[in-house]
LOFI-744739 format. One record per residue (C-alpha): x, y, z. Coordinates in steps of 0.2 Angstrom, whole numbers. Example, Ala and Ser with C-alpha at 12.3 -4.5 7.8 and 13.67 -1.06 7.14 Angstrom:
! LOFI-744739
62 -22 39
68 -5 36
***
This chain:
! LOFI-744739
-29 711 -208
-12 703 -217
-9 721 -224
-8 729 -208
2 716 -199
14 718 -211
15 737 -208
15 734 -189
28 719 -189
42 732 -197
36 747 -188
50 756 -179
65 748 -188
77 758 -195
76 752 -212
62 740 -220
74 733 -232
94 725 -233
106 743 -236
115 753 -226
121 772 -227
137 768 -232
131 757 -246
117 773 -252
132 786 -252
141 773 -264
129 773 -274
127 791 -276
144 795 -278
145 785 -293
133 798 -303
140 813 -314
136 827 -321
122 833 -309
111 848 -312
112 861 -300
95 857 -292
93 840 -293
74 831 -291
74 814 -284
61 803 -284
64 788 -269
50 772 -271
44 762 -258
53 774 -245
48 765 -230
56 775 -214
68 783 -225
88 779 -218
89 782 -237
81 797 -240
87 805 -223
106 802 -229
104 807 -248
97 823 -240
111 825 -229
125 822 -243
116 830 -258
113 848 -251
107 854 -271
92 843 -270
75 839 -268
69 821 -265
53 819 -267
48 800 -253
34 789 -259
25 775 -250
9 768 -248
11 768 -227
7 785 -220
16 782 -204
30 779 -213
31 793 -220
29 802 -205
42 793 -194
56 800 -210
48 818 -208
50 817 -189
67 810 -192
70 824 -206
66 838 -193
81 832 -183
92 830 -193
91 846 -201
86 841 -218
68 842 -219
68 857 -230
74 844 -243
61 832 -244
44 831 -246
30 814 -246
17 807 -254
6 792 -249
3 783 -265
4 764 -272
22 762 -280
13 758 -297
1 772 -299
11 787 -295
4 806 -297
19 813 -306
23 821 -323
34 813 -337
51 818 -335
51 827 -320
64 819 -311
84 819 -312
86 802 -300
74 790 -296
81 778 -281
73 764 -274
80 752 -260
75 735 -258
55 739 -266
55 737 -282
51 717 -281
34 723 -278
30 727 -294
41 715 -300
60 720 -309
54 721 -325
40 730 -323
47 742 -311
60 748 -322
48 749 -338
32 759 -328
44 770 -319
55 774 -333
44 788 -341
45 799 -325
63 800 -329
72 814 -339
82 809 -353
98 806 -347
93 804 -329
97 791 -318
88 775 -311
97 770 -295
92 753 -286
92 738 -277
88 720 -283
90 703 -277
100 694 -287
108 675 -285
128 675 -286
130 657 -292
122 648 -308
118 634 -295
111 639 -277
107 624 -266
91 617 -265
84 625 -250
90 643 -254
84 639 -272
64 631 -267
63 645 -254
67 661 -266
58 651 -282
42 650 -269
42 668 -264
50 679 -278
51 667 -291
57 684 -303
75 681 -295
88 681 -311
106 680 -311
115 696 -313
117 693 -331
99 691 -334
95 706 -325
110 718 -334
100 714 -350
84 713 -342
89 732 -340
97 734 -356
80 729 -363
71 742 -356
83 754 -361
96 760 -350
113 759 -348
121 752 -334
134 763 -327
140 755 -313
135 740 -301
140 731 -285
134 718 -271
129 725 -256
139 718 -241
129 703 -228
133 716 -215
120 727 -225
107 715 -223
111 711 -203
117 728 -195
99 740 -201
88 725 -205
88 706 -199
94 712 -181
82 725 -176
70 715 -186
74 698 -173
69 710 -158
56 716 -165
47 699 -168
52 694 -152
44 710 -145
27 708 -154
25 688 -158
14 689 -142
2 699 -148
-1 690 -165
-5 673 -155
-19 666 -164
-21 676 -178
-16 663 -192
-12 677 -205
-1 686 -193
9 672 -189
13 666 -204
21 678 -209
32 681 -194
37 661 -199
40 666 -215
51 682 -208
61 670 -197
64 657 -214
70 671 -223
83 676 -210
88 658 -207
90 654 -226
102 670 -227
113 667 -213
116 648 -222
117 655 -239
122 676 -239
135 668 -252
123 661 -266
110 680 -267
108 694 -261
104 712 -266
113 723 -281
114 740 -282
112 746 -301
115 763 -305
110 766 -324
107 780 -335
88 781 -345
94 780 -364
***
């Protein structure tokens, strides 16, 4: 029941995560020395703003869009078709952390805003060997910007996703598991609002209604509602990091 009130709660937004398309085209812009067809691997998809743009700026490529929520996947394949781009991506439905693929089969793997599901760490090292050597692991991670957040910011993220780190600790967190870090930078508060925490506020407003009642549901629209609280008081102290790194 909590699973699929999760799924419904972020139903229909246009992203599932803090980004932006002007943040994903950074991002990509800071890779060289491309093949000419180019096999990307994008985690935790979700309704694929990311996917849909990569497609649309990287006509050499094939991005390959994993998720474990089938209607996800078939919201970005609807929104694929308009846009012209659905020739250049395929899905598969499949837990983030057991993925069907063969080692060294991909030239990019890029993930927004999911990789806290498995945990950084573990992400990084599990994924790693569906990378070629050489290849590039492209992401997003929250990440505090101060050595001292406030109490509040600090209990709340400690509480949820107690695998938050500076950015220090997560460049060698990344240098441990073997790559090289090519480039980073902090995504803008307007990356987190614009795509996300808006439509996300209407969306609750539109269906806390229905969860009346069920105790599950409603906690987590509570929690939803903290979150986007703590961030507007504290987008100063955390937020997410692109890292664009290279697999050793």
């Amino acid at each position: 029941m909590v699973a699929s009130a999760i799924f419904e709660i972020f139903d229909g937004l246009p992203r599932q995560g803090p980004g932006s398309n002007k943040c994903t085209e950074k991002a990509f812009s800071m890779l060289s020395h491309l093949p000419a067809n180019i096999k990307i691997l994008d985690i935790g998809c979700g309704s694929g703003m990311q996917t849909i743009h990569l497609a649309g700026i990287c006509d050499n490529c094939h991005i390959t869009a994993v998720d474990v929520y089938q209607p996800y996947l078939d919201s970005l394949m609807e929104k694929a078709a308009y846009e012209g781009v659905a020739d250049r991506i395929s899905t598969v439905c499949v837990s983030m952390d057991y993925l069907p693929f063969r080692d060294n089969e991909f030239d990019i793997i890029w993930s927004e805003g999911a990789i806290f599901v498995m945990g950084f760490e573990k992400g990084l090292s599990y994924w790693k060997q569906f990378l070629k050597k050489g290849g590039f692991m492209v992401l997003t991670e929250t990440s505090w910007f101060t050595d001292c957040p406030s109490e509040e910011v600090f209990q709340f993220w400690n509480k949820c996703y107690p695998d938050i780190a500076v950015i220090a600790q997560n460049e060698k967190r990344i240098e441990s598991a073997g790559y090289t870090i090519i480039d980073r930078f902090k995504i803008p508060a307007s990356a987190w609002w614009d795509d996300y925490y808006n439509p996300l506020g209407k969306r609750l407003d539109q269906i806390e209604d229905k969860f009346k009642g069920n105790s599950e549901a409603e906690s987590i629209i509570e929690f939803v509602k903290k979150e986007m609280d703590i961030f507007s008081q504290y987008s100063d102290e955390y937020g997410y990091v692109f890292f664009v790194l290279q697999k050793q």
